[in-house]
C-alpha positions as MATLAB code, in Angstrom:
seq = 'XXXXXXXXXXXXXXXXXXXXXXXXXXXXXXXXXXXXXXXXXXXXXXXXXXXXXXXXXXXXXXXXXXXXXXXXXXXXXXXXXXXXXXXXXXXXXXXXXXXXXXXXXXXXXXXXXXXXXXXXXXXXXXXXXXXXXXXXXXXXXXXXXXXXXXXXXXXXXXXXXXXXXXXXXXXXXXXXXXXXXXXXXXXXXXXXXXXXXXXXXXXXXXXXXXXXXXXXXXXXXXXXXXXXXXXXXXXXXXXXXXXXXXXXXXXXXXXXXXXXXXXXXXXXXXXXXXXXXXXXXXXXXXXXXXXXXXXXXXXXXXXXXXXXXXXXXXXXXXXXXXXXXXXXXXXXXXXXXXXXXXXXXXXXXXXXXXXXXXXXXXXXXXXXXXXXXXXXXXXXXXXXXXXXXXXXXXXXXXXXXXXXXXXXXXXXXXXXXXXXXXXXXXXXXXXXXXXXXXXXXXXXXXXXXXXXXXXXXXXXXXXXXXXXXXXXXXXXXXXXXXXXXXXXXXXXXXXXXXXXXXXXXXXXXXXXXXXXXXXXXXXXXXXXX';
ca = [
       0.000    0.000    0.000;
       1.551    3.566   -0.770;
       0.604    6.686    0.929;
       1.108    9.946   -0.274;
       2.544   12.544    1.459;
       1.624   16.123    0.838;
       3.309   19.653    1.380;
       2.137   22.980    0.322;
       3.529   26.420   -0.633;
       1.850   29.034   -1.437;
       2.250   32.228   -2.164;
      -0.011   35.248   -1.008;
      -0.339   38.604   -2.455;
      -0.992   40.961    0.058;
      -3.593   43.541   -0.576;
      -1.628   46.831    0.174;
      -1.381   49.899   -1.600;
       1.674   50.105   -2.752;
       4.635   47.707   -3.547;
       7.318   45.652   -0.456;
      10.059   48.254   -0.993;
       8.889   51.360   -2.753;
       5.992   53.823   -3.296;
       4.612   52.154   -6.529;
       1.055   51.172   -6.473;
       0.720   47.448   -6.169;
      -1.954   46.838   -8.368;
      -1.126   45.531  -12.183;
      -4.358   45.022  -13.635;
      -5.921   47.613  -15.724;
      -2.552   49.707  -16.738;
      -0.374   49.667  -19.666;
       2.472   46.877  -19.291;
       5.568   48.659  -17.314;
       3.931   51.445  -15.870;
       3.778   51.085  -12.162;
       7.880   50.988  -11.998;
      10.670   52.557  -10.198;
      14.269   52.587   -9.672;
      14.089   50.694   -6.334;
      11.740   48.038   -8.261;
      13.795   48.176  -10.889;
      16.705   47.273   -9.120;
      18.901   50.131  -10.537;
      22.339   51.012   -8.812;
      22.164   53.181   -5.668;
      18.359   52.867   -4.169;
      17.184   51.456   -1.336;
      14.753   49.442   -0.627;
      12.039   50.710    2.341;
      10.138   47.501    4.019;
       5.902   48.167    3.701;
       4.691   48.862    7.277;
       1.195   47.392    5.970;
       2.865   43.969    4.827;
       4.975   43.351    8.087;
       1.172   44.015   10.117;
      -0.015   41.870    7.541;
       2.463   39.108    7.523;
       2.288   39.046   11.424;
      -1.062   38.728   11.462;
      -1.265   35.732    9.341;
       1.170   34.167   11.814;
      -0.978   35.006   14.673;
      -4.013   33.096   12.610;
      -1.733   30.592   11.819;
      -1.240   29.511   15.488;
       2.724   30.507   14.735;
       5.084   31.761   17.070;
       6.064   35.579   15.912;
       9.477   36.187   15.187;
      11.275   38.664   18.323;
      13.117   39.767   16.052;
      13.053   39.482   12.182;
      15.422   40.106    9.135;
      15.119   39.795    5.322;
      17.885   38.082    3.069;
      18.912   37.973   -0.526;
      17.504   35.081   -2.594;
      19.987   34.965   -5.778;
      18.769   33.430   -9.201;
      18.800   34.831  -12.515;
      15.712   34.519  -14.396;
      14.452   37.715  -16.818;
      11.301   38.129  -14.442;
      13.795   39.077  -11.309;
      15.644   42.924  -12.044;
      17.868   43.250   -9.874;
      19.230   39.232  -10.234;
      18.025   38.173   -6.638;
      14.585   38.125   -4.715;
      14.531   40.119   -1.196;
      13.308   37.438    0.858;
      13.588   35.940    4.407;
      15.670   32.658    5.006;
      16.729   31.945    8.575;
      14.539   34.646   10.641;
      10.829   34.447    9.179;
       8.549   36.528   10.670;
       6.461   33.384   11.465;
       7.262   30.077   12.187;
       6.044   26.813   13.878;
       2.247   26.846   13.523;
      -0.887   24.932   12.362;
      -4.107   24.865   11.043;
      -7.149   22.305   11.884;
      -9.606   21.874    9.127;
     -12.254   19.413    8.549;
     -12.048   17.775    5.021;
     -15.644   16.909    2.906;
     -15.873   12.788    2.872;
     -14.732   12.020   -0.742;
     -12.822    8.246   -1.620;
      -9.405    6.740   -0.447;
      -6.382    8.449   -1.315;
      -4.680    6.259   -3.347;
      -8.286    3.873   -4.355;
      -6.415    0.823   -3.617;
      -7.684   -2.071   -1.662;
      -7.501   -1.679    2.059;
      -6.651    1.949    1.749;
      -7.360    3.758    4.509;
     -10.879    5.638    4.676;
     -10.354    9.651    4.320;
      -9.808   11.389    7.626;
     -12.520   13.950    8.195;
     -10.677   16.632   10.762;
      -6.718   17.033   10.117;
      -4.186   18.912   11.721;
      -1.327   20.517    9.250;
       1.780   22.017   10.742;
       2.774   25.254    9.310;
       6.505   25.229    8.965;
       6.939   28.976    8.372;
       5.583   32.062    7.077;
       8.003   34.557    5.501;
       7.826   37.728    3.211;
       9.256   38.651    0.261;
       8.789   40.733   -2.925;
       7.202   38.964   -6.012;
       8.968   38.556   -9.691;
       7.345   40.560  -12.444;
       5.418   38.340  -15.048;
       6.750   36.569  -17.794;
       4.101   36.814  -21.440;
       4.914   34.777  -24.521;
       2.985   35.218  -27.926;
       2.323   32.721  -30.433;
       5.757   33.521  -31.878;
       7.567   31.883  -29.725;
       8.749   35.434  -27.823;
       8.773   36.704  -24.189;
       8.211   39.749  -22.838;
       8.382   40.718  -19.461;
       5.697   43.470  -17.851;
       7.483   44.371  -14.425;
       4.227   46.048  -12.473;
       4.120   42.918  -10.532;
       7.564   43.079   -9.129;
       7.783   43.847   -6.198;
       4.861   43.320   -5.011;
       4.546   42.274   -1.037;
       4.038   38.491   -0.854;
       3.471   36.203    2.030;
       4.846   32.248    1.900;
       3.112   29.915    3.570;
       5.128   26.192    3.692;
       3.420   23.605    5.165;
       4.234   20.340    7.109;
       4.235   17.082    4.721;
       0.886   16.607    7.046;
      -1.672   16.050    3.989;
      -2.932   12.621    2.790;
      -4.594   12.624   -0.483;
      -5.681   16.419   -2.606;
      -8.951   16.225   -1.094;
      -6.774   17.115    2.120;
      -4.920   19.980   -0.143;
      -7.851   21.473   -1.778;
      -9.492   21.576    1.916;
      -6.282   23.694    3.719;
      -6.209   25.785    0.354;
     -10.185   27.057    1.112;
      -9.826   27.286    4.526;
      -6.555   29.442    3.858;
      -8.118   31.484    1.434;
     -10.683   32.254    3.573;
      -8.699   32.800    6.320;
      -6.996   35.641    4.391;
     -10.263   37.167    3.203;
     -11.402   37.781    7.124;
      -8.445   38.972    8.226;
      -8.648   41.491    5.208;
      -4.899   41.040    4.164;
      -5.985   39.933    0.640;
      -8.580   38.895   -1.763;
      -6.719   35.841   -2.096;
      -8.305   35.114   -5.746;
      -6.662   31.868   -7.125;
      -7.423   32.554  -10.765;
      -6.384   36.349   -9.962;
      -2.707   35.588   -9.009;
      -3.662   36.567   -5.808;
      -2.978   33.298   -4.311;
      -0.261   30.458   -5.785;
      -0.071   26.998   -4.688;
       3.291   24.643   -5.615;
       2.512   21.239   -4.453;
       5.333   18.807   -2.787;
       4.355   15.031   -3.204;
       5.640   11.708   -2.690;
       4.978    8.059   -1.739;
       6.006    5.986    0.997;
       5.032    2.365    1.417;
       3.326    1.048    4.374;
       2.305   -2.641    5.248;
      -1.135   -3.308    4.541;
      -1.514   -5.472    8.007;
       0.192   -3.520   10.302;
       0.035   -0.232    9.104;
       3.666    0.540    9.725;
       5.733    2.359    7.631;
       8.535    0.095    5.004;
      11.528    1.580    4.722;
      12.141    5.819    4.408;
       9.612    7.746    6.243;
      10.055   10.688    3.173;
      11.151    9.760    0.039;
      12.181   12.278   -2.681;
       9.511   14.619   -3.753;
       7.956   16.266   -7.026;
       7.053   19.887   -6.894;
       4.409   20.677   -9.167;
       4.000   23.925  -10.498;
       1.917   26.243  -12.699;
      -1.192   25.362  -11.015;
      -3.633   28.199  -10.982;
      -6.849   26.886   -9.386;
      -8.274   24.717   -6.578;
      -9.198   22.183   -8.767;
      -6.494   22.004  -10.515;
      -4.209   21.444   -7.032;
      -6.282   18.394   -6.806;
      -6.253   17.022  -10.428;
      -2.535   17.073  -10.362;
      -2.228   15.579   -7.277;
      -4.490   12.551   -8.090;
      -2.049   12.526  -11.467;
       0.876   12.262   -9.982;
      -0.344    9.635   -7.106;
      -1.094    7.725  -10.219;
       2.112    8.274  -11.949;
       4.714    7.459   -9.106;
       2.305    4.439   -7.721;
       3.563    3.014  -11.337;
       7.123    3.699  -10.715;
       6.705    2.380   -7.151;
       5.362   -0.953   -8.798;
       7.977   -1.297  -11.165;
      10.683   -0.830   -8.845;
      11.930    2.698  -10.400;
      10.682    5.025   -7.354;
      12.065    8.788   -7.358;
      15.393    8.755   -6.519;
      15.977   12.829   -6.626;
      13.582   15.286   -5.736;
      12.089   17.229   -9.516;
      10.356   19.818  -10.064;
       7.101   19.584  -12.727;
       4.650   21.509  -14.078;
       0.877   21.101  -14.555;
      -0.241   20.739  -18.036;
      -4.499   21.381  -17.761;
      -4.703   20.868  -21.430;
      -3.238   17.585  -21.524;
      -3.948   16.917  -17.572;
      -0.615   15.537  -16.678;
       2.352   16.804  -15.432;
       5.228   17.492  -17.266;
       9.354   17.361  -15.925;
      10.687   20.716  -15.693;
      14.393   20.126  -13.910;
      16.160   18.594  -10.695;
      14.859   20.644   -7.841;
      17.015   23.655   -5.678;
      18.305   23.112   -2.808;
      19.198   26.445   -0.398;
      22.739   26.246   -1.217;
      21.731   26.952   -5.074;
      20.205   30.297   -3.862;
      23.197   31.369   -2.058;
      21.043   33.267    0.650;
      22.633   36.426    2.654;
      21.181   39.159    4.620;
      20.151   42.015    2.630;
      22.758   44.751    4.063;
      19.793   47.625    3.444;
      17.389   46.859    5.639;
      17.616   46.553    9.229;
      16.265   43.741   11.329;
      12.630   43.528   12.564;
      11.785   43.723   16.175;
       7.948   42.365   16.350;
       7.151   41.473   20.279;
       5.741   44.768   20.693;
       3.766   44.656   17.217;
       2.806   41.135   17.544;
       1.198   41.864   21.100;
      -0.703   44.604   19.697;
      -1.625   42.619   16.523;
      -2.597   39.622   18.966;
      -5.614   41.678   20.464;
      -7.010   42.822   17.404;
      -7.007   39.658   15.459;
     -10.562   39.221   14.024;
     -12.972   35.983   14.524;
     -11.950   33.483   12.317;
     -14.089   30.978    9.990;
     -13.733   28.346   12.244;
     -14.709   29.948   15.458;
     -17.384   31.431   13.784;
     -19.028   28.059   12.126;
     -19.228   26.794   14.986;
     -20.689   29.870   16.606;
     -23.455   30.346   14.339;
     -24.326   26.449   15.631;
     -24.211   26.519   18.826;
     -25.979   30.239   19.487;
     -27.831   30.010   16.399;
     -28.586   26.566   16.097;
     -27.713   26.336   12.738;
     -27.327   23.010   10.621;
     -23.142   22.142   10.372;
     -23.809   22.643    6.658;
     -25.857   25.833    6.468;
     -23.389   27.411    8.556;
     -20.154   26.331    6.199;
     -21.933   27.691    3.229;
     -22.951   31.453    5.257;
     -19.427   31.480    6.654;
     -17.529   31.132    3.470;
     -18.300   34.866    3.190;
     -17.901   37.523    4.590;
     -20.274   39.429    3.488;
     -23.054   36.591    4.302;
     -21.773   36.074    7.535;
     -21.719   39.707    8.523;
     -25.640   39.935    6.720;
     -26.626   36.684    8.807;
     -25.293   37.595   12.283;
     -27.032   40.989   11.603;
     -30.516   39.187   10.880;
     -29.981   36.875   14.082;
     -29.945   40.447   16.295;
     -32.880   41.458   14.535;
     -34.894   38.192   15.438;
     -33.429   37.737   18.662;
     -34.861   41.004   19.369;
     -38.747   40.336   17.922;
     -38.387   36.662   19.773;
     -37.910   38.769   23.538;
     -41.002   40.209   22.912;
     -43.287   37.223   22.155;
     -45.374   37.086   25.554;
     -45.136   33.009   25.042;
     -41.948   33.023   25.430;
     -41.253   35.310   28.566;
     -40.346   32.524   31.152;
     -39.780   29.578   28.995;
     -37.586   27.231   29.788;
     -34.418   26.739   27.663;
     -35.606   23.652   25.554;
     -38.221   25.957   24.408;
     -36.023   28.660   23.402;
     -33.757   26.405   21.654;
     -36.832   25.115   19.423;
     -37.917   28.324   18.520;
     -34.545   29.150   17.683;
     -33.942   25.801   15.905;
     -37.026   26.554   13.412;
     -35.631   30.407   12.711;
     -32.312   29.127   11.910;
     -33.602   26.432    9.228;
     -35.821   29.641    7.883;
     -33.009   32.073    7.619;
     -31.045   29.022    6.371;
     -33.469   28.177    3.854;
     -34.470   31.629    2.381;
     -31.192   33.159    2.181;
     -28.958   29.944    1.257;
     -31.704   29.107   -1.590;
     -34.462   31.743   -2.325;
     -32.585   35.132   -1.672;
     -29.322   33.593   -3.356;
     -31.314   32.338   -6.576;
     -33.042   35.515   -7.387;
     -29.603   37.226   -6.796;
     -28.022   34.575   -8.776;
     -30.669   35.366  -11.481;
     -30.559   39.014  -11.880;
     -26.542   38.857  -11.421;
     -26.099   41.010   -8.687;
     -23.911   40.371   -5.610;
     -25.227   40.783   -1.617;
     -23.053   43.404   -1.090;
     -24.592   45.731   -3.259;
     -28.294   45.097   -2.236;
     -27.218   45.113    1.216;
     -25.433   48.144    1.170;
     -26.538   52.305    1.538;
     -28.515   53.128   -1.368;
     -29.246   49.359   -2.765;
     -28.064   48.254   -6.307;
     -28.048   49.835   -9.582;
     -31.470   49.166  -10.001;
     -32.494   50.414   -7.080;
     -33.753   47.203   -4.626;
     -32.425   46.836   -1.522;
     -32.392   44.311    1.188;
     -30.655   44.658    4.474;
     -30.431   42.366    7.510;
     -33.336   44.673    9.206;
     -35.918   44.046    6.317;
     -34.673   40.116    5.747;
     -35.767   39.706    9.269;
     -38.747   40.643    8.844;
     -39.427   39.000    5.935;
     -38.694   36.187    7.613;
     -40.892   36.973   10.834;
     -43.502   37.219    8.677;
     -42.832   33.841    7.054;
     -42.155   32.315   11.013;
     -45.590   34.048   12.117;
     -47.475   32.706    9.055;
     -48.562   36.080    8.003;
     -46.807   35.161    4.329;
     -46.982   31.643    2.878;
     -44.091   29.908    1.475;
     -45.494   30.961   -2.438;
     -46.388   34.613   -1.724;
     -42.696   34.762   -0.130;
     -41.030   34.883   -3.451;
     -43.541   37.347   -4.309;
     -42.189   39.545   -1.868;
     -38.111   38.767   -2.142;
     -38.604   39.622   -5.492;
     -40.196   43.082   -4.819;
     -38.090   43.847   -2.470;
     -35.050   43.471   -4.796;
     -37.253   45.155   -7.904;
     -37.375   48.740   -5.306;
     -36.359   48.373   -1.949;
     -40.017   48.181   -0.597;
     -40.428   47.372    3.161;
     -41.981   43.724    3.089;
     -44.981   44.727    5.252;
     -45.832   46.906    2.633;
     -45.490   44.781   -0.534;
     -47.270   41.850    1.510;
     -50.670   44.606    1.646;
     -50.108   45.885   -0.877;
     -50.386   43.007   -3.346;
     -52.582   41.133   -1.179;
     -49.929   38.465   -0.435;
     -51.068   37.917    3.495;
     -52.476   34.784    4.681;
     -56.358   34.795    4.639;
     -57.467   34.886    8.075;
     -61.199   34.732    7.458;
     -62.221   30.956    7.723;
     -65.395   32.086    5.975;
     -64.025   33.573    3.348;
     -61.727   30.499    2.458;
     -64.676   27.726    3.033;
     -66.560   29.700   -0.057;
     -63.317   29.723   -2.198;
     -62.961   25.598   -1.407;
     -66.685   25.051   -2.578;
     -66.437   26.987   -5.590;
     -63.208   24.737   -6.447;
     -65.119   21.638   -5.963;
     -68.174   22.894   -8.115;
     -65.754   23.893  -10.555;
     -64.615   20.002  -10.599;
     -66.684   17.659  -10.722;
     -64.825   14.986  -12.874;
     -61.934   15.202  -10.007;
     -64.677   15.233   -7.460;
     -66.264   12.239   -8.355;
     -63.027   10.342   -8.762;
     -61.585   11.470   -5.048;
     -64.554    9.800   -4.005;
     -63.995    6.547   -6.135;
     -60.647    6.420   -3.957;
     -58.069    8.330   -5.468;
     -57.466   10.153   -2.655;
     -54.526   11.393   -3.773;
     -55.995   14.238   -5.642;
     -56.830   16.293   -2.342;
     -53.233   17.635   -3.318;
     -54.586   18.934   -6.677;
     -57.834   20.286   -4.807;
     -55.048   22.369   -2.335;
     -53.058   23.755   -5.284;
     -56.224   24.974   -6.785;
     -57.671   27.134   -3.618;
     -53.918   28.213   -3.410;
     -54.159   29.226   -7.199;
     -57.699   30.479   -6.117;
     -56.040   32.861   -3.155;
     -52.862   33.512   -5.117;
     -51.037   31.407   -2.354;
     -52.592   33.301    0.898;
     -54.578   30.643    1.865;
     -53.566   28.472    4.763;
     -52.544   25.238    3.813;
     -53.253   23.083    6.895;
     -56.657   24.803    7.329;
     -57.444   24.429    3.661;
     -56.867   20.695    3.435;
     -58.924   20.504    6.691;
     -62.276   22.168    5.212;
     -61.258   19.968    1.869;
     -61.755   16.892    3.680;
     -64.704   17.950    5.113;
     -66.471   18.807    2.315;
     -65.008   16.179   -0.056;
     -65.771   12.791    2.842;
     -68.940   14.466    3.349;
];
């Protein structure tokens, strides 16, 4: 049996204003090619560089999410290598003083198959732990374009750019494992507000380390090296591409491994998505190739004071606040993954909870109750909220291709609909009170989003509240039965399951304001009668 072993590093851009060592902005996107430039980025004789104040908060505040032990004190270091996208022939980098070091990251991984699908495989772990070897900064190369003709150019906005680098433990069993750390690490980086973290952006870049070790199948003990030589694999540019090339090279060296040719030096290859294989690039650097010294223009970094400071003001993170939204919310595991995998939803969400923890302390039937009761009533808002904003609310927004932040914010979109977390919640109390059915409730979302219009007022207005005269509702049920009488006749032959079609017509009837319960109640009466 062969199990893989898995290391990441990745590379984060870090959402600052301007570049690791100089004034230039650090955004490349939407300016002509070798524009945001200067002679400290450009590496020209005589400047010096100036370390970002932003990045170093940045990259100590990743540490501190990290669970990593904060560098006292700090330094950066000359990486040398000479490839066109580097100006001044080496990388400004940190080597043997990161700013973080020594952390980890727990993360629960979705059930998926084996990692290697052979027989007796182990099943997939659901909750891992993955150590976090270090987290450094460092400036980024500029970007390398080719054409069709076979020439390169280089645009240097990029360069210099601040970059985190996050290297994992070998901790990580199969790319289901990878592609889990990689979300949670994204999203780790979007609430802490240090990037955007975009994959397909170049905000975020993943090399994968991989290889095999063999293990008894009975015993479960490791045969022979604990870590054999690895393949880095490169050029991947999305989550789903981490785990393709994975699974392709678990494939690839499990063939090696059978033929008795294992990896014998560590190589580094690149993803090919076209083909979906990797491809050899070279033998792999060691540190020695880089020839690392410290960079004699920039003092060391003392961080104890800043990492103290930085320690208090570290926000809630996604995991802490999954399972918050369960336990004082109540809601499902699931429901509260999908909410918390945004910010902007989980903001919106907690925001509606104050709202209806508010309306449910004035409900006269609940002053006194005991807890159990409390925790049902919250129980049945939570799959509500749940339900309408997962599925309903995210549909229509889906539909009309507009985002939650902009409905949610001052003003409302474009178009000029708006829904905040006051007027959601009381959509939804009016869904929880049965003031709006289910049917009219789309009705509603939909008007809310077409103007902004208080849901109170779109329910009266169009006539969308449940009919509360029993009366009223008994004549619409008769008339649906007169209006019938071929379905009539054959309910009472015993094809009893056309009371459903007798509840969607007085729901038709009432344009979806009748009550359901008490309709199918007066239907039975008057259809057994």
């Amino acid at each position: 049996m062969y199990e893989p072993i898995v290391g990441l590093e990745i590379h984060v851009q870090l959402k600052t204003k301007t570049k690791m060592f100089c004034g230039c902005p650090a955004h490349e996107t939407a300016v002509a090619p070798n524009t945001n430039v200067c002679p400290i980025c450009m590496g020209h004789p005589g400047t010096l560089p100036v370390p970002n104040e932003q990045a170093i908060r940045s990259g100590v505040l990743v540490g501190l999410a990290l669970n990593c032990e904060i560098a006292p004190v700090s330094k950066f270091d000359r990486k040398n290598y000479f490839y066109p996208d580097l100006p001044k022939s080496y990388q400004i980098s940190q080597y043997d003083l990161p700013i973080a070091s020594k952390g980890f990251l727990e993360i629960d991984v979705p059930l998926g198959r084996s990692s290697t699908g052979e027989p007796g495989a182990e099943e997939p772990r659901r909750r891992i732990r993955v150590g976090i070897t270090r987290a450094h900064l460092e400036e980024d190369a500029a970007k390398n374009i080719h054409d069709a003709s076979g020439k390169t150019y280089v645009d240097f906005n990029r360069a210099g750019t601040p970059l985190i680098e996050i290297v994992t433990e070998p901790d990580m069993r199969s790319p289901a494992e990878a592609k889990a750390f990689l979300t949670e690490l994204r999203l780790i980086m979007r609430y802490l507000g240090v990037s955007d973290a975009d994959m397909e952006k170049g905000h975020l870049r993943c090399d994968a380390n991989i290889s095999l070790r063999e293990r008894d199948p009975v015993s479960g003990e490791v045969v022979g090296a604990l870590f054999n030589p690895k393949t880095e694999l490169k050029n991947i540019n999305s989550f789903r591409h981490v785990e393709r090339a994975l699974e392709y090279e678990i494939q690839r060296q499990t063939r090696l491994w059978q033929e008795g040719n294992p990896p014998s030096v560590s190589t580094t290859r690149g993803w090919n998505d076209a083909k979906q294989i990797t491809e050899e690039q070279r033998t792999k650097e060691g540190a020695e190739d880089y020839r690392y010294f410290p960079e004699p223009d920039i003092s060391p970094l003392e961080l104890t004071d800043l990492a103290e400071e930085l320690r208090g003001r570290l926000p809630e993170l996604p995991a802490a606040r999954r399972r918050r939204f369960i336990e004082e919310y109540h809601l499902k595991p699931e429901d509260a993954r999908v909410i918390c995998e945004d910010l902007a939803s989980a903001n919106f969400i907690e925001n509606v909870f104050s709202e209806l923890q508010s309306w449910l302390n004035t409900l006269p039937e609940l002053d006194g109750a005991e807890e159990a009761v409390w925790a049902r009533e919250k129980a049945k808002l939570a799959k509500l909220v749940a339900g309408w904003f997962i599925n309903k609310l995210g549909g229509l927004l889906a539909e009309r291709g507009i985002d939650l932040r902009t409905i949610s914010a001052k003003g409302g979109s474009a178009s000029g609909g708006k829904i905040d977390a006051e007027n959601f919640a009381e959509f939804i109390m009016l869904i929880a009170t049965n003031k709006l059915s289910s049917s009219a409730g789309l009705t509603v979302l939909n008007a809310m989003l077409d103007d902004g219009s208080d849901p109170s007022h779109v329910m009266e207005d169009k006539k969308l509240g449940r009919m509360a005269d029993e009366g009223e509702l008994a004549e619409i049920v008769e008339r649906v039965i007169a209006h019938h009488p071929e379905e009539v006749a054959r309910y009472k032959a015993g094809k009893k399951e056309l009371l459903q079609f007798f509840v969607g017509m007085v729901m038709k009837e009432t344009e979806g304001s009748a009550d359901a319960a008490l309709t199918r109640n007066i239907l039975l009466v008057k259809l057994e009668a």
